[in-house]
C-alpha positions in Angstrom: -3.0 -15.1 -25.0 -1.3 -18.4 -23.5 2.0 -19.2 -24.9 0.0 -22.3 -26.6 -2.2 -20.6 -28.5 0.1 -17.8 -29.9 2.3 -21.3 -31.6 -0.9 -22.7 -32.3 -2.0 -19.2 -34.1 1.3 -19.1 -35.6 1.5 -22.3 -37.0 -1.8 -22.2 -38.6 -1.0 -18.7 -40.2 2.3 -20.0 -41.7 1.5 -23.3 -42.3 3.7 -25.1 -40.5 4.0 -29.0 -40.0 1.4 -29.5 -37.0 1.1 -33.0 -35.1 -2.0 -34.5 -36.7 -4.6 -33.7 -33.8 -4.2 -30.1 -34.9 -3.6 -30.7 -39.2 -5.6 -27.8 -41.0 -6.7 -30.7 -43.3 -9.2 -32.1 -40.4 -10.6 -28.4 -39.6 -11.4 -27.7 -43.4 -14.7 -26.5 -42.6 -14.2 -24.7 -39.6 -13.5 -21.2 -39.3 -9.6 -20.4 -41.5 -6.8 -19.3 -40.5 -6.3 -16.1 -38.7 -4.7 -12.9 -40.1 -1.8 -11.0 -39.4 -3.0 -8.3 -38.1 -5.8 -10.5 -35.5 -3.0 -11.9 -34.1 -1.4 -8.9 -33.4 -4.6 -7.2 -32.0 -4.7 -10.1 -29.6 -0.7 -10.6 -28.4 -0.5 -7.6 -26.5 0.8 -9.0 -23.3 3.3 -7.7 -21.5 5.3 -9.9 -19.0 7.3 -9.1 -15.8 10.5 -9.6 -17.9 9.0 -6.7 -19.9 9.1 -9.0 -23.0 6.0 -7.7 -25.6 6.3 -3.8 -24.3 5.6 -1.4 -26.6 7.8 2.0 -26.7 5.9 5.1 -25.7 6.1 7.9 -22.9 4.0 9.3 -20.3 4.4 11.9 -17.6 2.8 12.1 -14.3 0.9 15.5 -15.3 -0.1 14.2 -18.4 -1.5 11.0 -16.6 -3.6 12.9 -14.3 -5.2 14.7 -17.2 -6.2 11.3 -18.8 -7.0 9.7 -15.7 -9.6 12.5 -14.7 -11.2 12.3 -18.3 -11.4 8.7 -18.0 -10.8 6.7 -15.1 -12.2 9.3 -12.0 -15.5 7.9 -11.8 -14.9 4.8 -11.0 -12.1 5.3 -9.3 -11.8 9.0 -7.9 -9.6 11.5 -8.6 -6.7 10.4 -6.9 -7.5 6.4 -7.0 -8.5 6.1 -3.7 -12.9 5.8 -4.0 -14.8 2.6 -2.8 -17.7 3.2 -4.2 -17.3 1.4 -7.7 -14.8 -0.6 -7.3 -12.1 -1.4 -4.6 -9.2 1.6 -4.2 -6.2 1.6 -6.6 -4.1 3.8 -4.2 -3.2 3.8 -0.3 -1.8 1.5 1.9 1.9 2.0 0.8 4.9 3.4 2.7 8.2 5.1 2.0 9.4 1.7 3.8 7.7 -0.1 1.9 9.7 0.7 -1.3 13.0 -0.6 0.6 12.2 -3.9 1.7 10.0 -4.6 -1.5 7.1 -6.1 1.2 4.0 -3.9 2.1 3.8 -3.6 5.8 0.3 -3.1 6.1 -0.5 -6.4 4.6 0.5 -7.6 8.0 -1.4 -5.1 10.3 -5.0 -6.5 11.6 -5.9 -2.7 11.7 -5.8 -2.2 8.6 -8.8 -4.5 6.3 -8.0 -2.5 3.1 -6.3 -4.4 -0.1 -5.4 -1.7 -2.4 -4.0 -2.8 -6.0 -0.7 -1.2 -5.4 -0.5 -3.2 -1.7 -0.8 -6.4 -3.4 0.4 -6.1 -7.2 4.1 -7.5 -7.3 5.2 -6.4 -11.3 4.6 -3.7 -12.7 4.2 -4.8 -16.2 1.0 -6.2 -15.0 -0.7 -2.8 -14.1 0.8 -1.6 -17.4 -1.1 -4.9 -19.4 -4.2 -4.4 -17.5 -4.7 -0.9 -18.0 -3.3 -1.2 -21.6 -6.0 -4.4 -23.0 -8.7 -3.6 -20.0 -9.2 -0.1 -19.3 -11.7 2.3 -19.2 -14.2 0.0 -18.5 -16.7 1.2 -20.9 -14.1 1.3 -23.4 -11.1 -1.2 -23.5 -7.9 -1.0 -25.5 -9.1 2.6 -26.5 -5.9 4.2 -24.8 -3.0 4.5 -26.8 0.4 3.5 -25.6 1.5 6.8 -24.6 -1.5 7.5 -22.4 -0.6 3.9 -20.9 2.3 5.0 -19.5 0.8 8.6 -18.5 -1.5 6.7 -16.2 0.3 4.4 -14.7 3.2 7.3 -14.4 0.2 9.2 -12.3 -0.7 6.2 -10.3 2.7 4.8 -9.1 2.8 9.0 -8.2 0.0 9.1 -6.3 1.2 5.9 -4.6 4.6 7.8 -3.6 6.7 5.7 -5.9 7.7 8.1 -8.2 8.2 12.1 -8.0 5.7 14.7 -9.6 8.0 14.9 -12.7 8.7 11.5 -13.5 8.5 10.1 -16.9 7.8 7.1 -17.6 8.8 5.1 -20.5 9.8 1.8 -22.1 12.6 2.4 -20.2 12.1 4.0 -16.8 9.8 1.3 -16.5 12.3 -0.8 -15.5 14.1 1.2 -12.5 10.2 1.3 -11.5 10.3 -2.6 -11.3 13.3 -2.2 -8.7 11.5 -0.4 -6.0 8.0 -1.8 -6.4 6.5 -1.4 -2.8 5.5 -5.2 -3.2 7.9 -7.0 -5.7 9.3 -9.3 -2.9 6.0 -10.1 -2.2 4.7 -12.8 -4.4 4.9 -16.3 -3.9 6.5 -19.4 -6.1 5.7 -22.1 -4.0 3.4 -23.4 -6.5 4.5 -22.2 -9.8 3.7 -23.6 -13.0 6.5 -22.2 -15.2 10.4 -22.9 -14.2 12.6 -20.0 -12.9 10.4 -17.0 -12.6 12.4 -13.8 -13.7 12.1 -12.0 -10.0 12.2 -15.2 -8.4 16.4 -15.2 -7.8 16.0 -19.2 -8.0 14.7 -21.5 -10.5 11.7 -23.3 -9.3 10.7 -26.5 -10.3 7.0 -26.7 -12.0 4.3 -28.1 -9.7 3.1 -30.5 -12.2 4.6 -33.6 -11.1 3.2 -34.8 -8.4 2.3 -38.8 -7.2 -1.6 -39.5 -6.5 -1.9 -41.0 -2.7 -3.0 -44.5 -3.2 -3.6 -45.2 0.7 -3.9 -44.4 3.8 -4.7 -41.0 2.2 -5.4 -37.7 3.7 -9.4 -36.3 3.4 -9.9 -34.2 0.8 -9.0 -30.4 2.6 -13.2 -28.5 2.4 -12.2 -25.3 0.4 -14.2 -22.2 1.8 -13.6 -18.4 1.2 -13.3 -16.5 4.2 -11.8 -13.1 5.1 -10.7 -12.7 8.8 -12.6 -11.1 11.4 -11.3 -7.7 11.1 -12.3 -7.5 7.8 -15.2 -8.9 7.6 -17.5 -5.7 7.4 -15.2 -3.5 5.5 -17.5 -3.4 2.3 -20.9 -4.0 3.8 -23.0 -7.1 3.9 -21.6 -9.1 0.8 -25.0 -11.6 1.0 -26.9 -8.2 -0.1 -24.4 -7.4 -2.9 -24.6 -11.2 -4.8 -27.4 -12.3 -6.4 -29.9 -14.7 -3.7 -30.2 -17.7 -6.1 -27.8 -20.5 -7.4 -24.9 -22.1 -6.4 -22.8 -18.6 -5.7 -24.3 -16.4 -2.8 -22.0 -14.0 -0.6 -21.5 -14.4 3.0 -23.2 -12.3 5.7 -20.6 -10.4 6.9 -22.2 -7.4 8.4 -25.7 -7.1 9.4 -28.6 -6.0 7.5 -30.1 -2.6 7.8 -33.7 -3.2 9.3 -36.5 -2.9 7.4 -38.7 0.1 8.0 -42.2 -0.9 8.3 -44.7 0.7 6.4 -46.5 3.2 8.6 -50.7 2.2 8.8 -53.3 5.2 7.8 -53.4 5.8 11.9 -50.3 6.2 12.1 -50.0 8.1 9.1 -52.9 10.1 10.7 -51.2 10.7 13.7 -47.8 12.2 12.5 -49.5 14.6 9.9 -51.9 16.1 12.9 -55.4 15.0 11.1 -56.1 13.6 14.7 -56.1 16.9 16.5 -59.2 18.0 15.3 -60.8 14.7 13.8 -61.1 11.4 16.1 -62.5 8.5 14.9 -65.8 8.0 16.4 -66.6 11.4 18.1 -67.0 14.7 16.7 -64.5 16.9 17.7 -63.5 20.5 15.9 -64.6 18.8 12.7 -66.3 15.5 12.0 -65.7 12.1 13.4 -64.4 9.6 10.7 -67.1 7.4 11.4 -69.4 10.3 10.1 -67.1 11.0 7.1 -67.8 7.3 6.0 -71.4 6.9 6.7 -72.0 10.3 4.6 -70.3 8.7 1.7 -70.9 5.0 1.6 -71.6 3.8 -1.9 -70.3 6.8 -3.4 -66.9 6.8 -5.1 -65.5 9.9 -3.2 -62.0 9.1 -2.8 -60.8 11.7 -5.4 -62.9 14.6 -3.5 -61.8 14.3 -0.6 -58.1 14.3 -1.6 -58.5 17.3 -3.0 -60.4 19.0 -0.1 -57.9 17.5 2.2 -55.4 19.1 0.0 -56.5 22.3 -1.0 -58.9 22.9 2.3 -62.2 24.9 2.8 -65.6 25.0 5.0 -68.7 24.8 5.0 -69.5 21.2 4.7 -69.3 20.3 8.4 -69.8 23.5 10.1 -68.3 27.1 10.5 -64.3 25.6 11.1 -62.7 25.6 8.4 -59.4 23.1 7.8 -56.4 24.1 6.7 -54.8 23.0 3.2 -52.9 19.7 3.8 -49.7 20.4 1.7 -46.8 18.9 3.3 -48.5 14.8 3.3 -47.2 12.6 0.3 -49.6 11.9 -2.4 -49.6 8.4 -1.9 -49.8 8.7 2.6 -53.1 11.0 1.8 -54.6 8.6 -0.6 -54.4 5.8 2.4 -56.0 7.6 4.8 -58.6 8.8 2.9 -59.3 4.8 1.9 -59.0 4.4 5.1 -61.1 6.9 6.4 -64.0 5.8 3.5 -63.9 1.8 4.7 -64.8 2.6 8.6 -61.2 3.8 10.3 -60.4 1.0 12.6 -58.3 1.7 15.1 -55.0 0.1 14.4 
């Protein structure tokens, strides 16, 4: 919840003196005040100063044990699967943890954005997981398990040894060797002196409209570089293909198999090695299947004899059950077969 709203919240539970836009007097009708304890379901945040974290503890062996119950399939046992969403883990180096700036983020070899490549505080992992996670179940882990987690995932991430414990506490020393901490920008900050900044920096919210000679408005576009551009498929296959949001082709499409004719069909299950299709052969020419049974509705006889074979009908040669083609590839043919076989 934005600063704002908590004072706004606040003010309305306590009844404070409000400016008039916001006097409970003019919102009689609408909705009341909230309660204690909403407000305190809702102010959970935790920020990088550590400022709104609760106490509790967590070790990495009881993290993996929580995270395999509940996080593993959509993320893999050790945080590193694509397949639901984007990896959690990989990407990081010992060196990393020194310099505070993740050298793969500068290799072209390497397309992959992991959340512990790019993530600069800590406290945000431990918000996320804390008011967003499982998926299927936010805010259902207690604080403990929290930190057991995220003790397992900074782990598995080489940031902390196999018996680390983290805490309301240990946290902290966590913050200080973040493989990314130095990594974040305050170029365009909208809150003064950020608390890993080292600097104060002045708000971007001053700024004088051009009133000539003006620049043209910069076209925004998303775009990933080259090397990238593939690493999770086609995105214009994985975005809906209507409306004003459609992803960008980035890999091409797999081709489309085209759906095999009843010759063809024919032809790969071996119905053409002792039939052809206007001369007898070892058994009846489909020409003479189709002028034995016009007008009749014969379609579901001759699937079954096709399927379960026999003799007798069209001589002495008797043809073998048909059990390996698909129910629906037999059922073509056969219609096939009934309107006159043409050859294509």
């Amino acid at each position: 919840m934005s600063r704002f709203f908590k004072s706004l919240a606040l003010a309305l539970l306590l009844g404070a003196s409000m400016p008039a836009a916001f006097a409970l007097d003019d919102f009689a009708a609408v909705g009341r005040p909230a309660t204690p304890a909403e407000i305190k379901a809702w102010d959970i945040d935790v920020g990088p100063d550590f400022a709104g974290l609760p106490q509790g503890s967590g070790s990495v062996e009881q993290g993996q044990a929580v995270f395999e119950e509940k996080c593993a399939v959509c993320h893999g046992s050790f945080g590193e699967s694509n397949k639901v969403f984007s990896p959690l883990v990989g990407g990081v180096e010992k060196g990393d943890l020194v310099t505070g700036h993740v050298a793969a983020l500068l290799r072209k070899d390497f397309p992959a954005r992991t959340t512990f490549m790019k993530v600069a505080t800590v406290s945000t992992l431990f918000d996320y997981i804390r008011r967003a996670m499982p998926w299927n179940a936010p805010k259902s882990l207690n604080n403990d398990q929290v930190y057991a987690v995220l003790a397992y995932l900074l782990n598995l991430s080489d940031i902390v040894t196999d018996d680390f414990v983290l805490n309301d506490r240990t946290i902290r020393d966590v913050q200080k060797i973040m493989p990314n901490r130095n990594g974040m920008t305050y170029e365009h900050s909208m809150w003064p002196s950020p608390v890993f900044s080292g600097k104060p920096v002045k708000p971007d919210t001053a700024n004088t409209a051009c009133m000539s000679k003006c620049k043209a408005a910069p076209e925004l576009v998303s775009s990933l570089p080259d090397y990238a551009l593939s690493s999770h498929g086609n995105l214009a296959e994985q975005n809906r293909s209507f409306g004003e949001v459609r992803g960008r082709k980035t890999a091409e499409s797999a081709p489309v198999a085209e759906k095999p004719t009843p010759l063809k069909i024919a032809e790969t299950a071996g119905c053409l090695g002792c039939h052809a299709i206007n001369a007898k052969g070892v058994g009846p020419a489909y020409a003479e299947v189709a002028a034995k049974y016009k007008g009749e509705n014969a379609s579901a006889r001759l699937v079954a004899k096709i399927r379960g074979g026999g003799a007798g009908v069209w001589g002495d040669v008797a043809m073998p059950a048909q059990e390996d083609i698909k129910d629906a590839d037999l059922q073509a043919v056969v219609a096939w077969v009934l309107a006159g076989a043409a050859e294509k």
